[in-house]
N, C-alpha and C positions, 0 to 999 in steps of 0.2 A: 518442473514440478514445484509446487508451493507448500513449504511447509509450516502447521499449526501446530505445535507441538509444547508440551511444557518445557523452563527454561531446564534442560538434566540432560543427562549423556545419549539418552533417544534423540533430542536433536543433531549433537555432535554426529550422530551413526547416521542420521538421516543425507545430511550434507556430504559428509566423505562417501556414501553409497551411492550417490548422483554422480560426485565425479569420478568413480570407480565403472558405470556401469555408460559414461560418456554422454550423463544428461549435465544440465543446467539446475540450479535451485533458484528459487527468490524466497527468503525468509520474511518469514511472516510474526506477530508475537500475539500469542496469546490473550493476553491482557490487556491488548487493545479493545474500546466500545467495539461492538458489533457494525457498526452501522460504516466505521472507517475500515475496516477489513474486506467489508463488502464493496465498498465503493475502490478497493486497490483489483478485488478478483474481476468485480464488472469490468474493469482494464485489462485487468491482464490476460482472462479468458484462459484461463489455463486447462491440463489436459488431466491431469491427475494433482491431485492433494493428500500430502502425507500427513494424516492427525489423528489425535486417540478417540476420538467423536464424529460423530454423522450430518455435524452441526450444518455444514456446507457442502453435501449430498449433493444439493441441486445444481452444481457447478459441473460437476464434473464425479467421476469415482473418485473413491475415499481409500484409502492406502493405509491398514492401521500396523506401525510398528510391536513386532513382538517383545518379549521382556528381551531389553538388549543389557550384554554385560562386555567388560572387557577379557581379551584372554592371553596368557602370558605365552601359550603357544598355540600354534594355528590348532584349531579344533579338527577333527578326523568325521570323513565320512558327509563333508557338506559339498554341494554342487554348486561353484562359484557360476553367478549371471556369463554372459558371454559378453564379450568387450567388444563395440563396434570400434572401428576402426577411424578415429579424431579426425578432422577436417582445422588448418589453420581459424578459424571465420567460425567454428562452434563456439559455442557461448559456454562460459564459464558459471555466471551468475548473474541476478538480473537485481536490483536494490532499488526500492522506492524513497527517494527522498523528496523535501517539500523543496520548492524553488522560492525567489522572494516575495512572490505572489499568493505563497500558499498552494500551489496547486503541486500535486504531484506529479511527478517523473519517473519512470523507469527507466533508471540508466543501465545498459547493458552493456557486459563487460566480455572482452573474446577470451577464451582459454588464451593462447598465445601469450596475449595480456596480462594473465595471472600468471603464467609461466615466466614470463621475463620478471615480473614483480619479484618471484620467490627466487631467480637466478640472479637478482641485484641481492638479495637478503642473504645468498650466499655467500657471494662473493666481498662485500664491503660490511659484513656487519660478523666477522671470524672472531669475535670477541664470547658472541653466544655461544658459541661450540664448547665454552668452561660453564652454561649453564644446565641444569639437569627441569626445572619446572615452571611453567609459563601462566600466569594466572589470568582470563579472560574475564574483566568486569563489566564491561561496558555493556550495551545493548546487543542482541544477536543480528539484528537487523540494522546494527550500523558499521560502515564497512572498516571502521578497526577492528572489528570481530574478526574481518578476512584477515586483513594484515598479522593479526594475531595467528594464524592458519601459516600464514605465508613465514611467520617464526620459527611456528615451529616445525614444519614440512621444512625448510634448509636444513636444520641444527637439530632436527631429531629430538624435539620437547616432548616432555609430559605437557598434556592439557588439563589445566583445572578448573572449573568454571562455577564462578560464585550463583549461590539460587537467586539471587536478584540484582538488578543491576543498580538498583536505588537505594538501599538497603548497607550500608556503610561498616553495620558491623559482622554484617555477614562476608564481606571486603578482608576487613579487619584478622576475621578469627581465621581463617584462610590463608591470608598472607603470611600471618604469626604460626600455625599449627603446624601447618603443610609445609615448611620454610618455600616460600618461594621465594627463588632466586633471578625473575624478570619478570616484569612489569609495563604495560600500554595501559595509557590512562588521558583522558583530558586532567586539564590544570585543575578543574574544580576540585576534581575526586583526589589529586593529587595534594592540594592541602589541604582535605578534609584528613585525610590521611597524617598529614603534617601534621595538624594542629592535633588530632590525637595522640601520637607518638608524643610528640615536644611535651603536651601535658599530664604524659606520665614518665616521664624524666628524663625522655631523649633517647628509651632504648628500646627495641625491638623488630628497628629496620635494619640491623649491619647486616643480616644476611641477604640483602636486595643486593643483586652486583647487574642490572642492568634496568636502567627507567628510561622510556620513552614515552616523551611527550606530545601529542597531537587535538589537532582538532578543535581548537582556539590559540589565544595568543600566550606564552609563557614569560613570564617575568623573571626581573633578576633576585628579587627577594626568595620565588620561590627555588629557584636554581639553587641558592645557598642553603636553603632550610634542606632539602632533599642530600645536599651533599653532606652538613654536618650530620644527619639519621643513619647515610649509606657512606658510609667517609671513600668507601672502594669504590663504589656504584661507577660504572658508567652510562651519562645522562644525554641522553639525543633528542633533540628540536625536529620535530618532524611535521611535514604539511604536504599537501595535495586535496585536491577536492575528488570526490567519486569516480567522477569521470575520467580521470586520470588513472585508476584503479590505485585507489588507496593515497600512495604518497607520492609526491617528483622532488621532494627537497627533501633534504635530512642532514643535521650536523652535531656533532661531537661538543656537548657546552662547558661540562663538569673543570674538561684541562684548559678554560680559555675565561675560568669563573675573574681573577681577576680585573684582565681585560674588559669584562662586560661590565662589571662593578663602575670600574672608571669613567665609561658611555656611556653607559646605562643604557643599553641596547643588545637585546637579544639575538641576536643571529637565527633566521630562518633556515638555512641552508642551501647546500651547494645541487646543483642539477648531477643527476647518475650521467655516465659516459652515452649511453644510448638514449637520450632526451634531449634534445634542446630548446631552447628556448629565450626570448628577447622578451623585449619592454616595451611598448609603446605609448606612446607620450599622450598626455589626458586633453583633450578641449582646447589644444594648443596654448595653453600657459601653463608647461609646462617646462620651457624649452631644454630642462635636464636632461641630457640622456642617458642616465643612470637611475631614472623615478618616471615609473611609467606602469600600466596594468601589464603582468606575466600572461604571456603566451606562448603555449609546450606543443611540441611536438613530437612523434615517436611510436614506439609496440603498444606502450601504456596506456595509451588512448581511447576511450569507446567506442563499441560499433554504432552508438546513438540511444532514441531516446525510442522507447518502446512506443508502435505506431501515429510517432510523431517526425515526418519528414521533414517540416518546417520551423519545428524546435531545435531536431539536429541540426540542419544548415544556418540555423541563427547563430547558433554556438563554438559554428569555426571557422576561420577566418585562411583565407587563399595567400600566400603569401609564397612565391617566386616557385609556385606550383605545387608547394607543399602545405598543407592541411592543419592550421594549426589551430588549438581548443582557447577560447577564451577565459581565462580561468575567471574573470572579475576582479581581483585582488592586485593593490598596488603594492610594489616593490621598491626599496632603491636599493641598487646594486653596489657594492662594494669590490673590486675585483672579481672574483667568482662567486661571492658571497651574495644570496639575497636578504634582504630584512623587510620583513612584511610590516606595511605602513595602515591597509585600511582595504575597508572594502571600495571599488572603483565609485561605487552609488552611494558612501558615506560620507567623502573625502567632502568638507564644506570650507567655504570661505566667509570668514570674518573680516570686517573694515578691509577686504582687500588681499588679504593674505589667506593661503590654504593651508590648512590646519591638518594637520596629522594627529588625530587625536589618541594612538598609541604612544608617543611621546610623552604626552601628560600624563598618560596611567603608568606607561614606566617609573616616571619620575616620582608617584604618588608613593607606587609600591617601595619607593626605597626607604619610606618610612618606616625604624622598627615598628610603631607602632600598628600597625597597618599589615593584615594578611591579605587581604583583597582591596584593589579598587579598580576602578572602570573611569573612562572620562566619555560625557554622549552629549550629544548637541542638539538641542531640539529649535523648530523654529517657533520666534516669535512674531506673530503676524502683526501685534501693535507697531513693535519698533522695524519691523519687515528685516530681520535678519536673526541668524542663530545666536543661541545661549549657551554655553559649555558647563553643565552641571557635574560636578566629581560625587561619583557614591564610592564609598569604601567601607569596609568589614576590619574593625579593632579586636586587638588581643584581649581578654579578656582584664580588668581592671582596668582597662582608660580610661580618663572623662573625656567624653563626646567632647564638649567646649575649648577644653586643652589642645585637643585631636585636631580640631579646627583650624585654630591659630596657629600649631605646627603645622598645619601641611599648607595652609596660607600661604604664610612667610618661606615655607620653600619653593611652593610653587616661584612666588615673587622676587626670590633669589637668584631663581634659574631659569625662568621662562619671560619670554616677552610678554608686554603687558597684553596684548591681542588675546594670549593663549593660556590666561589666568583662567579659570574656572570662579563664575560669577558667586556660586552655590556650593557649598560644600556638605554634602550629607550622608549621616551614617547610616547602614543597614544591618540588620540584625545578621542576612545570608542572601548572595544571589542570587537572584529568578532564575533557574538553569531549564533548557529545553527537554525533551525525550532523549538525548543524545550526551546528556551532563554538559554541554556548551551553555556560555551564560545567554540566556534569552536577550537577545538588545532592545529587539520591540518590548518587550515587557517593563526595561528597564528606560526606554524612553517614555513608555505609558507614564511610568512615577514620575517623571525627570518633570513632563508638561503638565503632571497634574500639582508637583509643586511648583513650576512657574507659576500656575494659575490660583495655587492657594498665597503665594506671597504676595500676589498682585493687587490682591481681594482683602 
C-alpha cells in the first residue's frame, strides 16, 4: 500500500497498521509536485492508497484514515484485522530513491530484512535501553525514517516527530521542550543544530545522551562540537545504503574523539556479526588490499529493484557462490575498521595520483574557523584534467580573505602539492538534497561555473 498522508501521527498509524495486518508500505510525501508522485504510482501500480483526499482515485481505491490518537491503554470493544500468517520473502517496505542517473528505483526490502536490522539494534546498541524518547526529523520517505522505527521497536521508544523535515526550528523547539534524549540525523541538520546551540551559549543539548549520525560523511570538527553540547552523548558513525536496509556499519566515535583529532579521520565502522563483506580493488591501480569498493553480503540485503530484473542483477556480484551487493563506495580498511574514502565514480586522478577527496574536507574542517567544507573536482577540459575546488561555511565574524590564507597554508602544510585545492571559496550554506545530504551535483554545478568565471 502507498501512503499520502500529512507529515502527523495518521502516517506513523498508517505504517505500523501495514505491518500489523502483514502488508508492505512504500511512503510517499505529500509535498512532493504532483507530477513526481505520479510518475512513482505509474511504477509502482499499487493496489490500495492510504490519504486524506481522492486526489489519486484513479489508481486504485483510496483508504481514508480515521481521527487516529494514541491510547495509554488498549481501547475496549474494537475488532482487531486478522493476521495472516508471514512468509520469510514478504516484503517489509518498498522506498523509492534516485539512482546517479536520476532515475528512480524501488528498492524492496524483505521483512526478514527488517527483522534482523531491529535484532542487531538490540542487541549492540543496549545503551538505548537508558533512553525514554526518539525524535524523527528527517524525511518519511527516507529510509532513516525506518532505522528510526527499528530504534525504537528494540528499546521500546517514544516517537516524536517534527511537522517538517526542513523547517530547523521546528527541530529545534522539539528537541528542547519534549527533552529528547536520541537523535538520527544527517551532518547537515546536525550542525545546524550545533551552530544554534553554540550561539546561544552552549546550552540546551545535555540532555541528548545518544546521536547518530548517517547518511553523508561526518567530520572531526563536528564529532567535537556535538560532544562539548552533549558532554554524556554517545555519538555513532553510521552508514549503509538502502539496499542494504538501512545501515551495515556502525561505530562508537565520541570515546575514540582523541584519536580521530590526531588522524584526522573519522572511522566509518565495523560490519554487524551476520554481514560480511570485502573490498575489491578499483581499475587495477589500486594494488592495496585494504582500499577497494565495499561489497556485503547477508539477511540485510534486498529482494531487488521493483520490476527491474536487469537492474537487480547489475547490482550484485557472484562471488564463490555467494551474492554479494555492490554498494559503490570506496573503503580503506583498517583492521576491522572501515573509513569511507569516496564514491567509486568520484575517486579522480590528478598528474597521476588518485585523490581521495574526503581527506581534504577532513583536513579543512579542522579549521576553528570553519563549520562546513567540502573538497569536489570538476573537470577542465582546456587543461584536460580535474581542478580540486574547496567550498566552506565560516563562523560567523570571519573575514572570508583571512579564511583563505588560513586554510591555504594548512592545506600546504599537510597535503601534497597534487592535493592542494586550486580555489578556495566561501559559501553562505550548502546545496542540501530532499534528504538533508549535501547535493554534490549542485555543488559541482558552482565549482565549474566558477572555474569558468575565473577563466573569463
Amino acid at each position: 500500500m502507498a501512503i499520502i498522508l500529512p507529515r502527523n501521527v495518521s502516517y506513523l498509524a498508517a505504517i505500523f497498521a501495514a505491518w500489523f495486518t502483514g502488508n508492505y508500505y512504500v511512503p510517499l510525501n505529500k509535498e512532493w509536485p504532483e507530477a513526481h508522485t505520479r510518475k512513482i504510482l505509474d511504477h509502482l501500480k499499487p493496489d490500495l492508497i492510504i490519504s486524506d483526499t481522492d486526489e489519486y482515485s484513479t489508481y486504485c481505491p483510496i483508504l481514508k484514515p480515521l481521527a487516529v490518537d494514541f491510547l495509554s491503554e488498549p481501547a475496549t470493544g474494537l475488532k482487531m484485522p486478522a493476521q495472516r500468517k508471514l512468509k520469510d520473502d514478504d516484503l517489509a517496505y518498498i522506498i523509492y530513491t534516485s539512482g546517479s542517473t536520476g532515475d528512480q528505483k524501488g528498492v524492496m526490502i524483505y521483512r526478514r530484512s527488517l527483522e534482523k536490522y531491529i535484532s542487531w539494534m538490540s542487541q549492540d546498541f543496549v545503551t538505548l535501553a537508558n533512553c525514554k524518547k526518539l525524535l524523527i526529523n528527517g524525511e518519511l520517505t527516507f529510509d532513516i525514517s525506518v532505522a528510526d522505527f527499528a530504534f525504537a521497536i528494540a528499546h521500546d521508544l517514544e516517537i516524536h516527530v517534527t511537522p517538517s523535515s526542513s523547517n530547523l526550528f521546528a527541530t529545534l523547539k522539539m528537541l528542547t521542550s519534549r527533552q529528547i534524549d536520541s537523535l538520527y540525523a544527517v551532518p547537515s541538520t546536525l550542525n545546524n543544530l550545533c551552530n544554534w546551540f553554540s550561539s546561544r551559549g552552549g546550552k540546551g543539548m545535555e540532555h541528548v545522551k545518544h546521536v547518530f549520525s548517517g547518511g553523508d560523511v561526518l567530520n572531526v570538527d563536528l564529532i567535537s562540537r556535538i560532544s562539548k553540547l552533549s558532554p554524556d552523548a554517545f555519538i555513532y558513525n553510521m552508514y549503509g545504503p538502502t539496499e542494504a536496509t538501512m545501515n551495515c556499519l556502525s561505530i562508537r566515535v565520541d570515546d575514540k574523539l582523541d584519536q580521530i583529532i590526531a588522524s584526522q579521520a573519522v572511522p566509518t565502522g565495523r560490519l554487524p556479526s551476520h554481514i560480511s563483506g570485502m573490498l575489491l580493488p578499483l581499475n587495477n591501480d589500486l594494488p592495496e588490499t585494504n582500499v577497494g569498493e565495499l561489497i556485503i553480503a547477508g539477511d540485510q540485503l534486498m529482494a531487488g529493484y521493483l520490476y527491474d530484473e536487469q537492474k537487480t542483477m547489475d547490482a550484485f556480484l557472484q562471488v564463490d557462490g555467494v551474492s554479494y551487493y555492490k554498494t559503490g563506495d570506496v573503503f580503506r580498511k583498517e583492521g576491522d575498521v572501515f573509513h569511507y574514502l569516496d564514491r567509486a565514480d568520484s575517486l579522480v586522478k590528478i598528474k597521476g595520483y588518485r585523490i581521495n577527496l574526503s581527506d581534504i574536507t577532513n583536513l579543512l574542517c579542522s579549521n576553528d574557523d570553519v563549520t562546513e567544507a567540502r573538497a569536489v573536482a570538476v573537470w577542465d577540459a582546456k587543461s584536460e584534467q580535474y581542478v580540486l575546488i574547496a567550498f566552506f561555511v565560516l563562523n560567523s565574524g570571519v573575514n572570508h580573505e583571512d579564511a583563505v590564507t588560513s586554510l591555504l597554508d594548512l592545506c600546504q602544510q599537510n597535503l601534497p602539492a597534487y592535493m592542494v585545492p586550486s580555489t578556495f571559496l566561501p559559501i553562505s550554506a550548502f546545496p542540501l538534497g530532499k534528504t538533508g545530504k549535501h547535493d554534490l551535483h549542485a555543488l559541482r554545478q558552482k565549482a565549474t561555473a566558477a572555474l569558468q568565471k575565473f577563466k573569463d
